[in-house]
N, C-alpha and C positions, 0 to 999 in steps of 0.2 A: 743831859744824856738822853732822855724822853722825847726832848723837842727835835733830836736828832733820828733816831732810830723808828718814833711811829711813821714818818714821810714815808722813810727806807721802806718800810713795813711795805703802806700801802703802795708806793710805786711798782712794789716787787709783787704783789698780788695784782697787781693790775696787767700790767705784762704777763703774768704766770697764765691767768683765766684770761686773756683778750679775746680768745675767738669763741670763748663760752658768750664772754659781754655781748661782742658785736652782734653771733648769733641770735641771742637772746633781744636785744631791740633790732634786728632785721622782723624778725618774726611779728611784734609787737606793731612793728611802727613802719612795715618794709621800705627802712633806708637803710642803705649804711653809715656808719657811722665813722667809717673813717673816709668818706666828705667829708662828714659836718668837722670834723676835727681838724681838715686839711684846711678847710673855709674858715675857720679861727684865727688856726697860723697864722695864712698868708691877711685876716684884718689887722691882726696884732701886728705882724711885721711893716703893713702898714703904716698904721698909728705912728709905732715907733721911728721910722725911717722920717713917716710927714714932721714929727716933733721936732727930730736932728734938723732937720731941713731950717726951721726956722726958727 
């Protein structure tokens, strides 16, 4: 039940604060970070799509 409900937890904090987060490494780092997150996706989906392939 633990392994279940901490994920939930922090998925749902994540979302709750996002523009606190993003905020907070804009100022820090001035990027946003949902690039860097969009830039992930689309390697992951990548990856995934090159592996199917072959």
């Amino acid at each position: 039940m633990i392994k279940f409900l901490i994920p939930a937890i922090l998925i749902f904090l994540i979302v709750l604060f996002w523009e606190k987060i993003n905020e907070v490494i804009y100022n820090k780092f001035n990027i946003k970070i949902n690039y860097i997150i969009l830039i992930i996706i689309i390697v992951i989906l990548g990856i995934i799509f090159t592996l199917l392939y072959y």
